[in-house]
ZAMARGU-4260 file (C-alpha; in steps of 0.2 Angstrom, whole numbers, plus 5000, padded with zeros to 4 digits):
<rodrens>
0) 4674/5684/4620 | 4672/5685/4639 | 4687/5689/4648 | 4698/5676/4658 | 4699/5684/4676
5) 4706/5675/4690 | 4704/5687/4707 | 4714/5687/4723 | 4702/5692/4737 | 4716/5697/4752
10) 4704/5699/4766 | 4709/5706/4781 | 4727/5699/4778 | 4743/5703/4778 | 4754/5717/4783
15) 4759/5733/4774 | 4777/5725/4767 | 4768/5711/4765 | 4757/5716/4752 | 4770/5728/4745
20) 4781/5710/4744 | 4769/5700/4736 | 4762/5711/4724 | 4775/5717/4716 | 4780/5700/4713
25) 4764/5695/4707 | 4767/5711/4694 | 4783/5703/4687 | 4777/5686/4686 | 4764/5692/4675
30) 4776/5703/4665 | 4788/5687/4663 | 4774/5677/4660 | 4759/5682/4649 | 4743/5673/4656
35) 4728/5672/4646 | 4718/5677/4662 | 4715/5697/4668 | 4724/5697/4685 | 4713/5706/4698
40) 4720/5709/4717 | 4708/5715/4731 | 4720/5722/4747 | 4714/5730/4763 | 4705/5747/4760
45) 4722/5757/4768 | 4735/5749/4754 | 4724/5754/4740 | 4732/5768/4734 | 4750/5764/4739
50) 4747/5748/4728 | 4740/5756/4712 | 4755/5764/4713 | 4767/5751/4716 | 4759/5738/4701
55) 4758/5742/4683 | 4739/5738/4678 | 4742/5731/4661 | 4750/5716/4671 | 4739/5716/4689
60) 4723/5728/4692 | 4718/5733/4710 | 4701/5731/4717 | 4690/5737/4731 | 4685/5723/4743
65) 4669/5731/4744 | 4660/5749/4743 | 4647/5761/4750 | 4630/5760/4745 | 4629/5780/4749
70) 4636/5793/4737 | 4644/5804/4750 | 4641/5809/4768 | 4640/5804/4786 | 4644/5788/4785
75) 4659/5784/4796 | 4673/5770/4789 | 4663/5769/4771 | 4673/5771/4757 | 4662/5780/4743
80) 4662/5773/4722 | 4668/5792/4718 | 4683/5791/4732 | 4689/5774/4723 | 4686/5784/4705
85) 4697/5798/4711 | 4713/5788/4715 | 4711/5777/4700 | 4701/5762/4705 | 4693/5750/4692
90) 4686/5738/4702 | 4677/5732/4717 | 4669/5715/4726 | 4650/5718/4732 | 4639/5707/4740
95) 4653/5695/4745 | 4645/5680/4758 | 4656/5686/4771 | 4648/5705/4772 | 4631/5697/4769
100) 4636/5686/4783 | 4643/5698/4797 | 4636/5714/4792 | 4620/5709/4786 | 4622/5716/4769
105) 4605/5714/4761 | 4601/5711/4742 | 4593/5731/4743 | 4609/5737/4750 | 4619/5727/4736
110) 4609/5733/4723 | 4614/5751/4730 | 4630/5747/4728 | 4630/5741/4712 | 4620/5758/4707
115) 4635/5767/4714 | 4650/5755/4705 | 4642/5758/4687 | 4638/5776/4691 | 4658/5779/4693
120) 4662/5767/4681 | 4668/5755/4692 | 4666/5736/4689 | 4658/5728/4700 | 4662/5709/4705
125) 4646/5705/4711 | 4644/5688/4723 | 4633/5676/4725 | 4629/5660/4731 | 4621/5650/4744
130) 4624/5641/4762 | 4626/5624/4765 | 4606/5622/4773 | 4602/5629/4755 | 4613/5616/4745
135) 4606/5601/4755 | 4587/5608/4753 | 4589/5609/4733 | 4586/5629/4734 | 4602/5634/4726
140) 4598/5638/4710 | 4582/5646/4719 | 4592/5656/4732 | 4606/5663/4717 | 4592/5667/4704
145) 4587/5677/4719 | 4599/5686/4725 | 4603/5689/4705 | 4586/5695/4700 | 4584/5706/4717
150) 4601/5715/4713 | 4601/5718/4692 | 4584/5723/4690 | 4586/5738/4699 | 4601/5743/4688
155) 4601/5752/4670 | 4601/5737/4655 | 4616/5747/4649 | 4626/5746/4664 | 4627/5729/4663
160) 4642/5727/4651 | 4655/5732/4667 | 4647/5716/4675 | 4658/5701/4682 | 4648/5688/4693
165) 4656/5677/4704 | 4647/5663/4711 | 4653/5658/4728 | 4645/5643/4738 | 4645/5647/4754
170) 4651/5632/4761 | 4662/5628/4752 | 4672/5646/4758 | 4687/5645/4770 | 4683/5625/4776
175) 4693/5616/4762 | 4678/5609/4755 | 4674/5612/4736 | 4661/5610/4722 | 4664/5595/4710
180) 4671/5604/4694 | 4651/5599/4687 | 4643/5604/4701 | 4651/5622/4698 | 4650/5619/4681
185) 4629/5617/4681 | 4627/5630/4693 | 4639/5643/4682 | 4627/5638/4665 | 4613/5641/4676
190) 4617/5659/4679 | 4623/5663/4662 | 4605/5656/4657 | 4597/5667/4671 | 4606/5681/4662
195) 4601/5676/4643 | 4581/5675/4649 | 4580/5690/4659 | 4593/5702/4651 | 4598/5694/4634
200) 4609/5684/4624 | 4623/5696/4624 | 4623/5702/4643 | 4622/5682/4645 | 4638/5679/4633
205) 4651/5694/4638 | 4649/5691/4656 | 4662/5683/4664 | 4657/5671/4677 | 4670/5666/4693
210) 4670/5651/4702 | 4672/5656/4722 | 4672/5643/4731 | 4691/5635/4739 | 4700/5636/4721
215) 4717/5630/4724 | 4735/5626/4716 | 4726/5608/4714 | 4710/5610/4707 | 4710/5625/4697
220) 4714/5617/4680 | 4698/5607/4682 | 4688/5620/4688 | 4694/5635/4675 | 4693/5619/4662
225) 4673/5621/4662 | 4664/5628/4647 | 4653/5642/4659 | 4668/5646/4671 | 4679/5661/4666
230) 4689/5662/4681 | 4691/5660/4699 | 4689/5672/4713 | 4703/5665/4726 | 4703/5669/4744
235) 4719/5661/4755 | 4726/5653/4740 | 4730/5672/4734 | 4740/5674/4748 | 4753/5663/4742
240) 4763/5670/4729 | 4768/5651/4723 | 4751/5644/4724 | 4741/5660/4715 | 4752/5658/4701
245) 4749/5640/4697 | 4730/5645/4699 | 4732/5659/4685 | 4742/5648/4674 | 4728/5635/4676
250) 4717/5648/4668 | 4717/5643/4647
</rodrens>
C-alpha cells in the first residue's frame, strides 16, 4: 500500500516565530486529528533543527528543501545528505522547478543528489514536471519520462523503495492556475507506468506519486480523489494553518 503524503513546501517564507507558531499547531492538529496522509513540512535550511525538535514525527516529519549533490567539502552554503543525517532528518525535496529554474540545477546534478539522499538514507521527494511551452507543444509526457529516466537510471534498483515523486507542472506553480484533476490524473498513471516498464511492477506500485501544481483548500478533495495521486506537495497553501489542513483532511 503506497503511503498518503501530503507536503508543505515553505519556501523562503516566514519568520523564525512564525514557523515555530505554525508548526507546532500543525503537530497538534494532527495529534487531535488522525489523518490518513503522512504529513511532511520543508522549512528554511536555518529552522531545521530547531523544528525537529519542536514537532513530534509520529504526527509531522521535517524535510530538507533541497541538498547538496557533494558528499563534503569546499562548497560554501551547501548543506551535505550526511549533515541532514546527523541531526535527524528523513527527508528532502530535489530537483524542485524553482532550483532547476534559478540555479540551473541539471538532471546530472539531480541525479547526484539523489545518489547522496539514498546513500544517508534520506528520502528523497524528487520533482518533476514541464513548462508551459512544453504543455502547449504535446512534450509533457516526453519532457517528465525524461527528466525521470535521466535521474533513476543512474541510482541502485534497491534504492528505489525510499522514492516519493512529485509531479509538478510548471505553470501551474505560484500563478493560480491548476491541472484539471484528469489532466493530473493521466499524467500521474503515466509515470507510475514509466516506472512499472523501466524498474518494475512493484517500484511502480509502492511509490507514492504527489500532485504539485497550485493544490488548494478548494481543489484538493478532487485532485487527491484520483486513483494515481497519493498526495499533494503544497506550496503557499501550506503557509496557512486553516487552509493546509483542509488539504490534509481532503487526503482519503
Amino acid at each position: 500500500m503506497r503511503d498518503r503524503i501530503v507536503a508543505g513546501n515553505w519556501k523562503m517564507n516566514l519568520n523564525y516565530e512564525e514557523a515555530i507558531h505554525l508548526a507546532t499547531n500543525l503537530n497538534a492538529w494532527v495529534a487531535d486529528n488522525h489523518p490518513i496522509a503522512q504529513v511532511i513540512i520543508a522549512p528554511s535550511s536555518i529552522y531545521l533543527q530547531t523544528l525537529l525538535e519542536a514537532v513530534d514525527e509520529q504526527y509531522v516529519k521535517i524535510s530538507s528543501q533541497d541538498i547538496s549533490a557533494h558528499e563534503k567539502g569546499a562548497y560554501t552554503g551547501d548543506i551535505s545528505a550526511e549533515q541532514l543525517d546527523s541531526i535527524g532528518l528523513d527527508f528532502a525535496i530535489i530537483g524542485h522547478s524553482e532550483r532547476r529554474e534559478y540555479q540551473g540545477e541539471t538532471d546530472i546534478v539531480i541525479a547526484e543528489k539523489l545518489k547522496q539522499a539514498f546513500k544517508y538514507q534520506i528520502n528523497p521527494i524528487l520533482c518533476v514536471g514541464e513548462k508551459l511551452d512544453e504543455r502547449e507543444a504535446e512534450k509533457h509526457f516526453e519532457v517528465v519520462k525524461t527528466q525521470l529516466m535521466n535521474v533513476l537510471v543512474a541510482q541502485k534498483p534497491e534504492d528505489l523503495s525510499r522514492l516519493i515523486i512529485a509531479y509538478e507542472p510548471v505553470w501551474a506553480i505560484g500563478t493560480g492556475k491548476t491541472a484539471t484533476p484528469e489532466q493530473a490524473q493521466e499524467i500521474h498513471a503515466f509515470i507510475r507506468k514509466v516506472l512499472k516498464d523501466e524498474f518494475g511492477v512493484e517500484v511502480a506500485n509502492d511509490t507514492s506519486i504527489l500532485y504539485g501544481g497550485s493544490v488548494n483548500a478548494q481543489n484538493a478533495n478532487e485532485i487527491f480523489a484520483q486513483p494515481d495521486i497519493d498526495g499533494g506537495l503544497v506550496g503557499g497553501a501550506s503557509l496557512k494553518y486553516d487552509d493546509f489542513v483542509r488539504i490534509i483532511a481532503a487526503c482519503k
